[in-house]
BAZAPA-129939 format. One record per residue (C-alpha): residue in one letter; x, y, z. Coordinates in nm, 2 decimals. Example, Ala and Ser with C-alpha at 12.3 -4.5 7.8 and 13.67 -1.06 7.14 Angstrom:
BEGIN
rec aa: a xx: 1.23 yy: -0.45 zz: 0.78
rec aa: s xx: 1.37 yy: -0.11 zz: 0.71
REM end
This chain:
BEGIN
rec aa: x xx: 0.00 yy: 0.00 zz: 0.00
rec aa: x xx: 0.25 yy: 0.24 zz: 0.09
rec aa: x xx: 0.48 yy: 0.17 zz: -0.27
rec aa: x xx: 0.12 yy: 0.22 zz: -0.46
rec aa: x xx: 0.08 yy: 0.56 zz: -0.27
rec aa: x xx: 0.44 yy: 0.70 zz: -0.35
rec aa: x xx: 0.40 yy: 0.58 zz: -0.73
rec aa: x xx: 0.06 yy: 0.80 zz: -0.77
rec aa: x xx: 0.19 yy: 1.03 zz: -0.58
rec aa: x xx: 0.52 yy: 1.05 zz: -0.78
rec aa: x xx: 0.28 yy: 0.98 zz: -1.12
rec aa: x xx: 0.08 yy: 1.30 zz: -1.03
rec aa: x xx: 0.43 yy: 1.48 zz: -1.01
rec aa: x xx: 0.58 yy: 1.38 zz: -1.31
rec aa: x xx: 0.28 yy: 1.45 zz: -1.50
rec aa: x xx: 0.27 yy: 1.87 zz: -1.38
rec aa: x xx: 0.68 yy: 1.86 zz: -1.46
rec aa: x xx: 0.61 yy: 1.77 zz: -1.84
rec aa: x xx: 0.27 yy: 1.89 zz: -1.89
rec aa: x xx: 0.28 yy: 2.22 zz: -1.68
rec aa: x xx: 0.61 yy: 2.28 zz: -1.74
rec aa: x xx: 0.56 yy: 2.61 zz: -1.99
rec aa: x xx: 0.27 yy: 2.74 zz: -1.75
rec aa: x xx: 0.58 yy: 2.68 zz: -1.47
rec aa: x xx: 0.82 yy: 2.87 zz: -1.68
rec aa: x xx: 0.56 yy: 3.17 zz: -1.70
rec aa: x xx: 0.51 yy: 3.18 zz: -1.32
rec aa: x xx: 0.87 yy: 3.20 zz: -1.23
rec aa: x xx: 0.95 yy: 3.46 zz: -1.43
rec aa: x xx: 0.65 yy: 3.68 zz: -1.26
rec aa: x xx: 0.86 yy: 3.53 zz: -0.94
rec aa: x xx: 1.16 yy: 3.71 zz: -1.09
rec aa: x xx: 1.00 yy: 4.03 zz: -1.15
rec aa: x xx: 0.88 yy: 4.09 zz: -0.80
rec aa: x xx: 1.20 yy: 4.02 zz: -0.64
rec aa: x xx: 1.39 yy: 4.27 zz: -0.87
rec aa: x xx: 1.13 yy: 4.46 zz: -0.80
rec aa: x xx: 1.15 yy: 4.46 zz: -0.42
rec aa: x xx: 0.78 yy: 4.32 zz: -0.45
rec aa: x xx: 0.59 yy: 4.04 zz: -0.22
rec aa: x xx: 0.45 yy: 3.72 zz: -0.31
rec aa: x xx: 0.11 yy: 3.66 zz: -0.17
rec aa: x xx: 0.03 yy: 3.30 zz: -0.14
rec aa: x xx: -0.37 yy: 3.24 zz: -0.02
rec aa: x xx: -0.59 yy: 2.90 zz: -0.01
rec aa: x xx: -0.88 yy: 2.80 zz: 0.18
rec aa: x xx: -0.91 yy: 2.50 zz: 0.40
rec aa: x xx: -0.60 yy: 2.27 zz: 0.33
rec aa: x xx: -0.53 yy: 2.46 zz: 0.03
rec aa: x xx: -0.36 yy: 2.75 zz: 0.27
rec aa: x xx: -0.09 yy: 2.46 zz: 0.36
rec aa: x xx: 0.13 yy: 2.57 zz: 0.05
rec aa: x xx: 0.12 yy: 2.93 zz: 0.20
rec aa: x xx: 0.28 yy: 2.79 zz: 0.54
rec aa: x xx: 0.48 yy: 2.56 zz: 0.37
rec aa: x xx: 0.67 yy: 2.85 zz: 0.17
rec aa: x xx: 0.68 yy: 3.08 zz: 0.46
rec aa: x xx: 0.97 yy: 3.18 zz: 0.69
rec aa: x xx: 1.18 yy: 2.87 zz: 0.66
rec aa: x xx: 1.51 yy: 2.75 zz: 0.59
rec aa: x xx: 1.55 yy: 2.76 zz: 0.20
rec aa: x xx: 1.25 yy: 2.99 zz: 0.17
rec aa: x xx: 1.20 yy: 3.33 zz: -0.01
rec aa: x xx: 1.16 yy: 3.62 zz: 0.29
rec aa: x xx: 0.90 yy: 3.81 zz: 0.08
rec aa: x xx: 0.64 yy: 3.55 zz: 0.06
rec aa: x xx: 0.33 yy: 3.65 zz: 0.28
rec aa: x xx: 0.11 yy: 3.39 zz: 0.36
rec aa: x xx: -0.29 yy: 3.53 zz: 0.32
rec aa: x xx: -0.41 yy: 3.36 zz: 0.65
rec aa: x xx: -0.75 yy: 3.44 zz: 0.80
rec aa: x xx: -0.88 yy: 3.24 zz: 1.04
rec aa: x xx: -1.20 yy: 3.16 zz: 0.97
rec aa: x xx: -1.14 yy: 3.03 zz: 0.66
rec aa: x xx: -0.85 yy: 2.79 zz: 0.80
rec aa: x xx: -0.88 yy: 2.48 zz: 0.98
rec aa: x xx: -0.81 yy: 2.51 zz: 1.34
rec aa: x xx: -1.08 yy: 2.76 zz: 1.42
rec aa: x xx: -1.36 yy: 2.56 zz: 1.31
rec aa: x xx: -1.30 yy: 2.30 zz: 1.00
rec aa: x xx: -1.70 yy: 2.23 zz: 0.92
rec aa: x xx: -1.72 yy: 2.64 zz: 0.90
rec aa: x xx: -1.43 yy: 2.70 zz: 0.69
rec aa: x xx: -1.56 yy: 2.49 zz: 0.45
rec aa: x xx: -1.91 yy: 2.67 zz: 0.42
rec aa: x xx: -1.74 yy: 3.04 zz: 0.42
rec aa: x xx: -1.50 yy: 2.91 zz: 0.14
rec aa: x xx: -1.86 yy: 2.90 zz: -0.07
rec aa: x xx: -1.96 yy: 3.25 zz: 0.05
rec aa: x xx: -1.94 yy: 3.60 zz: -0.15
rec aa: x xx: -1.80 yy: 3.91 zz: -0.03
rec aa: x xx: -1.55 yy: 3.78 zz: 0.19
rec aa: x xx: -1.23 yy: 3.77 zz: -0.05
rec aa: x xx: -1.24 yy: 4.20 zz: -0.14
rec aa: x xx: -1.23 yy: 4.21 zz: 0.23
rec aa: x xx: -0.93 yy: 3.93 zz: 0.32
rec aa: x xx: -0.73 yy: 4.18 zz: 0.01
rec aa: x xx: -0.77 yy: 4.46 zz: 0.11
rec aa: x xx: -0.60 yy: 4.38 zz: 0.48
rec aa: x xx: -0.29 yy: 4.27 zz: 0.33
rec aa: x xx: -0.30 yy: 4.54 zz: 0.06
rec aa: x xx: -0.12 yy: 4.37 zz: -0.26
rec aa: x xx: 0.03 yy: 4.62 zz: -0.55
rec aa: x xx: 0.12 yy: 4.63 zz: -0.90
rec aa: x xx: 0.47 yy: 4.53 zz: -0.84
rec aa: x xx: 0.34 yy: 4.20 zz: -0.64
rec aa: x xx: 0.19 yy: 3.89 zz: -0.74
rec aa: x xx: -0.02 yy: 3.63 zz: -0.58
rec aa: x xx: -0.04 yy: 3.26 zz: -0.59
rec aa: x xx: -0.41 yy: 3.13 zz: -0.55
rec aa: x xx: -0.45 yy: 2.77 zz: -0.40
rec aa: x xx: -0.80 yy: 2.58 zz: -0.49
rec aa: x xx: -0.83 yy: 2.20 zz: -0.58
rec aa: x xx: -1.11 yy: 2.17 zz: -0.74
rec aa: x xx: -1.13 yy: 2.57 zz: -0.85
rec aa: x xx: -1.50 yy: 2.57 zz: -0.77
rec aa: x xx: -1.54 yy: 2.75 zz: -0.45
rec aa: x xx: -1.66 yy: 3.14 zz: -0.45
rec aa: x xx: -1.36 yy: 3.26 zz: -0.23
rec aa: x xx: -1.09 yy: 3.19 zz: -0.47
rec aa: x xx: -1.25 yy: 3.32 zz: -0.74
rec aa: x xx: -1.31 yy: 3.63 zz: -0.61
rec aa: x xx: -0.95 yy: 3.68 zz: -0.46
rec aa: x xx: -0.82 yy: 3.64 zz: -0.84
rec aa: x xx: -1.11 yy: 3.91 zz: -0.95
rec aa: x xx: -0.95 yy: 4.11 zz: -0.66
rec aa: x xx: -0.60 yy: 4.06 zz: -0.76
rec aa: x xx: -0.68 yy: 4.13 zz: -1.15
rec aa: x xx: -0.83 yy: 4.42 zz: -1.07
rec aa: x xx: -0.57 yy: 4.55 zz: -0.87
rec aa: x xx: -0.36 yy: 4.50 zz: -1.16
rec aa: x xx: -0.19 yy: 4.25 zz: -0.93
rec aa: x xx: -0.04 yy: 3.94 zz: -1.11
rec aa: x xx: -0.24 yy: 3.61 zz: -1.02
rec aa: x xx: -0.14 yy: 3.25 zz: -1.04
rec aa: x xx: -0.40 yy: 3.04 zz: -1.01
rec aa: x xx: -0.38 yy: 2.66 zz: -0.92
rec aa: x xx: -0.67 yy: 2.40 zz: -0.92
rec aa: x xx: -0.73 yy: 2.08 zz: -1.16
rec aa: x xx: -0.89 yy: 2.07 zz: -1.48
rec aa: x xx: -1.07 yy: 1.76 zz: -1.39
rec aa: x xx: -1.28 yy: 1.99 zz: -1.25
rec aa: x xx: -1.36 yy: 2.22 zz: -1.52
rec aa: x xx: -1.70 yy: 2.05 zz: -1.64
rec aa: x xx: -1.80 yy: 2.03 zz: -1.27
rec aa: x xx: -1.76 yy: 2.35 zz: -1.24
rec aa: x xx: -1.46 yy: 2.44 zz: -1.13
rec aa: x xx: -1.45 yy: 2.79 zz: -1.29
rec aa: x xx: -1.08 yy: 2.94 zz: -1.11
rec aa: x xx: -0.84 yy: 2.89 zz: -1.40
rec aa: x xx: -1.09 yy: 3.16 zz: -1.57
rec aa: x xx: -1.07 yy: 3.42 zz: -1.33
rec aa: x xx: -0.64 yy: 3.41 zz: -1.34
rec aa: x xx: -0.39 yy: 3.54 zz: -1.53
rec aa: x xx: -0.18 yy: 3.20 zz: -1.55
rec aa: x xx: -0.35 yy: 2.87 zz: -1.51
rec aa: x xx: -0.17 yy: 2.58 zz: -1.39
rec aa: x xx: -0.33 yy: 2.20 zz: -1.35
rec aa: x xx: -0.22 yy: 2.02 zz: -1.03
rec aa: x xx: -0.38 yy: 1.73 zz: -1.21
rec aa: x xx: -0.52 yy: 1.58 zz: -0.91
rec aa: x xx: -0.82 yy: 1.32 zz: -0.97
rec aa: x xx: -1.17 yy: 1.41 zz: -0.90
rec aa: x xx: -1.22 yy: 1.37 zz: -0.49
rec aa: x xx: -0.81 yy: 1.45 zz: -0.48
rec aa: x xx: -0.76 yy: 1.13 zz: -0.25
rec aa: x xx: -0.61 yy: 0.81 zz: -0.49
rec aa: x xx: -0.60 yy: 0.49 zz: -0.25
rec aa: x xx: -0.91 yy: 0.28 zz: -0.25
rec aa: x xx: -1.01 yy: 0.16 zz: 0.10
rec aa: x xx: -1.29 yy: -0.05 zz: 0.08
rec aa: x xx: -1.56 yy: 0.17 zz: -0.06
rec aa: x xx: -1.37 yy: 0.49 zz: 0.03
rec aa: x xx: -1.08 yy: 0.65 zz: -0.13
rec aa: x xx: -0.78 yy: 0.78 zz: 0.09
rec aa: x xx: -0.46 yy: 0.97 zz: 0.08
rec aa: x xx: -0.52 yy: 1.32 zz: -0.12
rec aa: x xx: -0.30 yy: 1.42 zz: -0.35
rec aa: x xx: -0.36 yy: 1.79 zz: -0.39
rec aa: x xx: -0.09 yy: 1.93 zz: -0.08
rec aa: x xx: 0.16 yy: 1.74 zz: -0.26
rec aa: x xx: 0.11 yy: 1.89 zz: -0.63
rec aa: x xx: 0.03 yy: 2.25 zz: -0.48
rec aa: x xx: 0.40 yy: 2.29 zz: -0.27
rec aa: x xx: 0.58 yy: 2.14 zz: -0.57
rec aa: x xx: 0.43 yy: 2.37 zz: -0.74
rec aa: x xx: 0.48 yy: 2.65 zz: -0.56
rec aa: x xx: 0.85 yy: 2.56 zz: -0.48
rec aa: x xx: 0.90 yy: 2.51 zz: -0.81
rec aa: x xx: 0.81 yy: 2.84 zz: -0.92
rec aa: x xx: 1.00 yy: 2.99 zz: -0.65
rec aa: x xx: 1.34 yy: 2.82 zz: -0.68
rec aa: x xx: 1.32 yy: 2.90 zz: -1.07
rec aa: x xx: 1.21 yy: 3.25 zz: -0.97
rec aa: x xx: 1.52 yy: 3.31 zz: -0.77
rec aa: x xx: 1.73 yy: 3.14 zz: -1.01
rec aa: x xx: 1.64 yy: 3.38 zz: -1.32
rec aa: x xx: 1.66 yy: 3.70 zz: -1.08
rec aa: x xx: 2.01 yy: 3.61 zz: -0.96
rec aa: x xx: 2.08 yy: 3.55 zz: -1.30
rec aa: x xx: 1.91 yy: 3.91 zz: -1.38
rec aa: x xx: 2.15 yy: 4.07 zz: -1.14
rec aa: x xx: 1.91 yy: 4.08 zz: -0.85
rec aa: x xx: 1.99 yy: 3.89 zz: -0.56
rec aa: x xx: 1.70 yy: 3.68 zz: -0.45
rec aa: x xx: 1.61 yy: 3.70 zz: 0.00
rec aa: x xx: 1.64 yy: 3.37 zz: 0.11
rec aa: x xx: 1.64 yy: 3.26 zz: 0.46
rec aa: x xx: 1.88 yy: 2.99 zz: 0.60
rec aa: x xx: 1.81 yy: 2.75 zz: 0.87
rec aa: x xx: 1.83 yy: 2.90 zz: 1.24
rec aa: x xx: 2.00 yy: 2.59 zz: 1.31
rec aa: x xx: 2.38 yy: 2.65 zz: 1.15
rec aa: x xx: 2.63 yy: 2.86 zz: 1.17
rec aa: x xx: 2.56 yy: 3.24 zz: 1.07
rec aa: x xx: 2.21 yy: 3.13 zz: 0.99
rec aa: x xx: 2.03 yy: 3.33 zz: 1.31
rec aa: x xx: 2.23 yy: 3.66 zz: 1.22
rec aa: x xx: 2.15 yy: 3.64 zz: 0.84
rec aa: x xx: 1.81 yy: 3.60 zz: 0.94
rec aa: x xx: 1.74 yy: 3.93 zz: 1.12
rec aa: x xx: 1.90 yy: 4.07 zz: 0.89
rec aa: x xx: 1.61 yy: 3.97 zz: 0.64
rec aa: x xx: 1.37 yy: 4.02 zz: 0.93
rec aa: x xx: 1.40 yy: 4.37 zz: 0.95
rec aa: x xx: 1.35 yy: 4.42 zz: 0.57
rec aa: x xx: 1.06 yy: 4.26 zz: 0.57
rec aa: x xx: 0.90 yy: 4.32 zz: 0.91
rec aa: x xx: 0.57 yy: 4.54 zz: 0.87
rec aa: x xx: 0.58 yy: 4.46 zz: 0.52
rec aa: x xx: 0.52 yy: 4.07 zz: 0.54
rec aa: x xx: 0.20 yy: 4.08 zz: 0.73
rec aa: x xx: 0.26 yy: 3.78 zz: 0.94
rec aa: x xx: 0.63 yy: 3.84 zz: 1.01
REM end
């Protein structure tokens, strides 16, 4: 079981890398700009979908101006059954943008499996009309069920997760998603390559090191203090 899990998980993987991989190329070149540009990468999801926000976010190996879009309520931990209604709800998105007040010289990464849910829809129709660069990420098994996000974005990418995201069958249930997986390679992705072409641009891209060596704790604060009233969460 666990060898049929890692080959559909490593499947799904392989499949963005060569079937993504121009829509990947477009994306970290947006990543480019806003780090010459002394910009800040917004990264916001709903429900389990905020996890590639965390996952890029003040860590070892990590970009210092990316700025997770966390609001509680639409998170897990303050209420899982609610989250999931509010991610359905109108109105809420204009409100969660305008808090952490995105610009031109931003851009921002949009996390939604299935792309159907009202929330993430309206954050791209936020970000677009902000003139705010938006990456949107959801799978296109979706699209005739709805799933409507890939519309609303200025580059689409296809996590090419299945339809119900989880891939193991377990009697007459299905375990182990799929979707956390394709959305922080993904986003990793796009933000190694988006470092890689700035440094090459002659900009040199903020990257944290691990607290945990040599140096690392001073080169941090260092970073810190850039970024500290900027990077809402900081």
């Amino acid at each position: 079981m666990m060898s049929e899990y890692l080959e559909k998980i490593v499947e799904n993987l392989n499949k963005i890398e060569h079937e993504e991989a121009k829509k990947l190329v477009e994306a970290a070149h947006e990543v480019a700009r806003v780090i010459k540009n002394d910009g800040l990468i917004f990264v916001f999801g709903c429900g389990h979908s905020h996890i590639p926000g965390l996952d890029a976010f003040y860590r070892a190996g990590g970009l210092a101006n990316v700025s997770p879009m966390l609001d509680t309520d639409l998170m897990l931990h303050n209420g899982a059954a609610k989250s999931s209604r509010m991610e359905k709800m109108s109105g809420i998105a204009p409100e969660i943008f305008r808090r952490y007040v995105p610009t031109k010289k931003d851009m921002i990464f949009i996390f939604s499996a299935s792309g159907k849910n009202q929330v993430p829809i309206e954050m791209a129709d936020a970000a677009k009309g902000a003139g705010v660069k938006c990456v949107g990420i959801s799978s296109m098994t979706y699209a005739e069920m709805g799933g409507k996000l890939h519309e609303h974005v200025d580059i689409a990418i296809d996590c090419k997760i299945p339809y119900g995201d989880a891939c193991m069958d377990v009697g007459e249930a299905k375990m182990g998603g799929l979707s956390t997986y394709a959305a922080c390679f993904i986003l990793n992705t796009c933000l190694i390559n988006g470092a890689k072409l700035a440094l090459e641009q002659g900009a040199k891209p903020p990257v944290y090191l691990s607290g945990n060596i040599e140096g690392g704790r001073e080169h941090n604060v260092v970073l810190e203090n850039l970024y500290i009233g900027r990077v809402k969460h900081l």
